[in-house]
C-alpha positions as a Markdown table, in Angstrom:
| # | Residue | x | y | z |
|---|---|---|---|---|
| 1 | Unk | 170.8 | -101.0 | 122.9 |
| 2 | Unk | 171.3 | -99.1 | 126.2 |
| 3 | Unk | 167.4 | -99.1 | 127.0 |
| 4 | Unk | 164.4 | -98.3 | 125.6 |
| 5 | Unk | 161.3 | -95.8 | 126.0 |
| 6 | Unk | 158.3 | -97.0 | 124.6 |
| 7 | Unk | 159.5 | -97.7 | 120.8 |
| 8 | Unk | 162.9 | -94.8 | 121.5 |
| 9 | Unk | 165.4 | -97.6 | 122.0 |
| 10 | Unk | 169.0 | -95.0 | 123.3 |
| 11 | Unk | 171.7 | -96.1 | 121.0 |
| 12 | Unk | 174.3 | -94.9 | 118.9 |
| 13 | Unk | 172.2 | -95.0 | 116.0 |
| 14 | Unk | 169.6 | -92.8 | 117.5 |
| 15 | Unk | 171.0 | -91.3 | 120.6 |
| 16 | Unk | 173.1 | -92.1 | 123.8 |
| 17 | Unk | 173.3 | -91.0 | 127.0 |
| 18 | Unk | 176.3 | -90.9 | 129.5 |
| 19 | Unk | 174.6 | -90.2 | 132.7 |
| 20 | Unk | 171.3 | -91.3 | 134.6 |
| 21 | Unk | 170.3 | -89.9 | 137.5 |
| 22 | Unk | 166.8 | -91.5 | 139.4 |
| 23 | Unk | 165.4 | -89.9 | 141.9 |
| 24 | Unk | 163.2 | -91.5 | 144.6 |
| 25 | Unk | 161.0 | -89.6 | 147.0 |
| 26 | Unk | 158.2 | -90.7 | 149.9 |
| 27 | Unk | 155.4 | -88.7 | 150.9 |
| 28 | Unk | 155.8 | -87.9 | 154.8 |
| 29 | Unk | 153.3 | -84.8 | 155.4 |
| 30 | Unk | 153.4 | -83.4 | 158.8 |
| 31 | Unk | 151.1 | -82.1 | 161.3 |
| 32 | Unk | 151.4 | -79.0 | 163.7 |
| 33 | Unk | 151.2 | -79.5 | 167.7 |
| 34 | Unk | 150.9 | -77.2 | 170.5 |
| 35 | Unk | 154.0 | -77.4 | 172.3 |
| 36 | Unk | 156.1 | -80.0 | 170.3 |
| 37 | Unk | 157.6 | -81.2 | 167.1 |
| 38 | Unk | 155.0 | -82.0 | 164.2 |
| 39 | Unk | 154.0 | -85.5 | 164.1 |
| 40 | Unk | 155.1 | -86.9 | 160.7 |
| 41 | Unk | 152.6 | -90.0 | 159.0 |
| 42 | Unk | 154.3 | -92.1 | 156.2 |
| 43 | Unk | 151.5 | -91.7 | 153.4 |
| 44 | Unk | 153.5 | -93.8 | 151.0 |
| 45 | Unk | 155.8 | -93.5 | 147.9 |
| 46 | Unk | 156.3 | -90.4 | 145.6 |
| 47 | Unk | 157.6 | -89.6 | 142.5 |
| 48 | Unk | 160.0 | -91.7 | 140.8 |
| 49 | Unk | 161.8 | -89.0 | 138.2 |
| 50 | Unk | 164.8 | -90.3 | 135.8 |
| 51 | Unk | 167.2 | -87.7 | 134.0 |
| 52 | Unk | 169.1 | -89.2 | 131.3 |
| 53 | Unk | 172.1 | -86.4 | 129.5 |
| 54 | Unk | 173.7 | -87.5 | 126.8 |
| 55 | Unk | 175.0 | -86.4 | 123.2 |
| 56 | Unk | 174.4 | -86.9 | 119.8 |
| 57 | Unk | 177.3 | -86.6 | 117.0 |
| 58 | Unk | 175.9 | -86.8 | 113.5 |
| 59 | Unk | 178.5 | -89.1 | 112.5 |
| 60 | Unk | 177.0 | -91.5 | 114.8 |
| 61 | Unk | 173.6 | -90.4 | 115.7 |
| 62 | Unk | 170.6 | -89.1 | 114.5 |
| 63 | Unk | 169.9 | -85.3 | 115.1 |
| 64 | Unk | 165.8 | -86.4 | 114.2 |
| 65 | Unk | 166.0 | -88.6 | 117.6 |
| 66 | Unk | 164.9 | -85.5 | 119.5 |
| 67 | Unk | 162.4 | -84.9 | 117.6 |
| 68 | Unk | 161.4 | -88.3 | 118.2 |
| 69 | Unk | 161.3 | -88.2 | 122.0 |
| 70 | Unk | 159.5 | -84.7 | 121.7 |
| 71 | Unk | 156.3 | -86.3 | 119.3 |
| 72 | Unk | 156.6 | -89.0 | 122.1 |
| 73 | Unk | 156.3 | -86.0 | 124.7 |
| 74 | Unk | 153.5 | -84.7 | 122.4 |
| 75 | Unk | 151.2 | -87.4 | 123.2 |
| 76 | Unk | 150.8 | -87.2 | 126.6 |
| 77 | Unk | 150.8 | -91.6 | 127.1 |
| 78 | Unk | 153.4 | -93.8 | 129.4 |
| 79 | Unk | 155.9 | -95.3 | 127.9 |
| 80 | Unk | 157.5 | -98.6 | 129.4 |
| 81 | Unk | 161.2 | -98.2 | 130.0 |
| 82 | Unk | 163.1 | -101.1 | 130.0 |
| 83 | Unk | 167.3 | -101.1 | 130.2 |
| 84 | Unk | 169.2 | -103.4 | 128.1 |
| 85 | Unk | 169.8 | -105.5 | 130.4 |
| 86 | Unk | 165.9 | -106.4 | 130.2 |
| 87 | Unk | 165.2 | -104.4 | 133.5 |
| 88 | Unk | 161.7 | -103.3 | 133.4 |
| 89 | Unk | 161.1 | -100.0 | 135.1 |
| 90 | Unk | 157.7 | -99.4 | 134.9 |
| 91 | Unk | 155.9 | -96.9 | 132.9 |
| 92 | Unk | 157.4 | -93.3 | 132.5 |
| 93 | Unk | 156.0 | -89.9 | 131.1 |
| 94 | Unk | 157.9 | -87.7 | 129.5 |
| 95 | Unk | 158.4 | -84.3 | 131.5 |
| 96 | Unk | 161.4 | -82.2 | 129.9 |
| 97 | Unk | 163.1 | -82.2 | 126.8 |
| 98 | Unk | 166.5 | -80.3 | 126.3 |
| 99 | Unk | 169.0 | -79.9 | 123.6 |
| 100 | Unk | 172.2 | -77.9 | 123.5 |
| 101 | Unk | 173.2 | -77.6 | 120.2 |
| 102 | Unk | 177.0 | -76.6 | 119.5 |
| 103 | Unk | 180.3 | -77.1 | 117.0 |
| 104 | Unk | 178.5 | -75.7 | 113.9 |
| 105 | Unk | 179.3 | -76.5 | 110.0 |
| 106 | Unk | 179.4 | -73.7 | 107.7 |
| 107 | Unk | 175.6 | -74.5 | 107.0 |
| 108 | Unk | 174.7 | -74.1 | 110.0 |
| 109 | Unk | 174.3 | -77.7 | 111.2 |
| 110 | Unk | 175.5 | -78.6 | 115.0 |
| 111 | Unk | 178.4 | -81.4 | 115.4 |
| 112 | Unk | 177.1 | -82.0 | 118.3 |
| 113 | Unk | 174.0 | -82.1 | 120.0 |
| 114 | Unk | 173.8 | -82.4 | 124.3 |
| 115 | Unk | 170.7 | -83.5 | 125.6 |
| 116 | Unk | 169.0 | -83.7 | 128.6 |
| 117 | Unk | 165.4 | -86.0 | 129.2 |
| 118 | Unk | 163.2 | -85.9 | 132.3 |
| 119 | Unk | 160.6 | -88.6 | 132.6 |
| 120 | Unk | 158.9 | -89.7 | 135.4 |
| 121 | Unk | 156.9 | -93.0 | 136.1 |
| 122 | Unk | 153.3 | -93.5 | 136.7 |
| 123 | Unk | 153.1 | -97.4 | 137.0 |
| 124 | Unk | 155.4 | -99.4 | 139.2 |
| 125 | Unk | 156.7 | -102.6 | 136.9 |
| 126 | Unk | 154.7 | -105.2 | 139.0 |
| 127 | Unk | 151.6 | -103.8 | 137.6 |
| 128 | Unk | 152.0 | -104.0 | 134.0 |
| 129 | Unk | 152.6 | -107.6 | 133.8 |
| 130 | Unk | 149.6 | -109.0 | 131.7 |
| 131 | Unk | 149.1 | -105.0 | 130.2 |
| 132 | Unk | 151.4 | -103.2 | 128.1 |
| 133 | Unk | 155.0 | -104.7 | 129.2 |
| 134 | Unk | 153.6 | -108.2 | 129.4 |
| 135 | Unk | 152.2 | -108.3 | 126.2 |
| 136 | Unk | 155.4 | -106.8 | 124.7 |
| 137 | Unk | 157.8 | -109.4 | 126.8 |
| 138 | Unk | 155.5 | -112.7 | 126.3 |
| 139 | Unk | 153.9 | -113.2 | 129.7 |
C-alpha cells in the first residue's frame, strides 16, 4: 500500500499514483501606510493542499476506484491520510476529482485511466491522536 485516505488505500489493486505534489502556504495579510511599504503581520498557517496524478490500467487496477474517491467526495467528511510508511498527515477533504480516460477497446472501455485528486487538510496530525487516527492506530 502506497497510502491511504480514509478507507481508499492507493494501490495497484485500486489505484496508483506517480506524482504528489503538497503545497504549503502562511497567512501574511498586509496593511497600507502613508508614505512607506505595507506592514506585513504573520497571522499563522494556511492551507495545506496535496495533488496526487496517477493511472489506472484495467489489468491492474480498478476503473470503480474513482468512483470510490468521488462517493468519498460526496460526503463532505475528513478523511485521515496516512502514507505507507505509517506517516500520519492529518485529516484531508476531498476538493477535485479528475479522470482522463484514453486507449479505448472496441466496447468502448478505456485502457487506461489518468487521474488527478486534490485534497486539502483541515486537522493538523497532532490533533487527532485520541479521535479518529488514534482510535484507528491504537493510542
Amino acid at each position: 500500500m502506497m497510502m491511504i485516505l480514509g478507507m481508499f488505500p492507493f494501490s495497484i489493486p485500486t489505484a496508483t499514483y506517480q506524482q504528489l505534489q503538497r503545497s504549503t502556504n502562511w497567512r501574511h495579510p498586509s496593511n497600507s501606510r502613508v508614505g512607506d511599504m505595507p506592514a506585513y503581520q504573520f497571522i499563522g498557517r494556511g492551507e495545506d493542499t496535496i495533488s496526487l496524478d496517477g493511472s489506472i490500467v484495467p489489468e491492474f487496477g480498478a476503473p470503480m476506484s474513482i468512483s470510490a474517491l468521488r462517493v468519498m467526495g460526496d460526503t463532505g467528511k475528513p478523511f485521515p491520510l496516512i502514507s505507507g510508511t505509517g506517516k500520519v498527515y492529518g485529516l484531508y477533504i476531498i476538493n477535485d476529482v479528475q479522470e482522463t480516460q484514453t486507449f479505448f477497446y472496441k466496447n468502448g472501455k478505456a485502457r487506461k485511466v489518468e487521474f488527478n485528486l486534490k485534497i486539502t487538510q483541515t486537522q493538523k496530525p497532532g490533533v487527532l491522536i485520541g479521535n479518529t487516527v488514534g482510535s484507528l492506530l491504537g493510542f
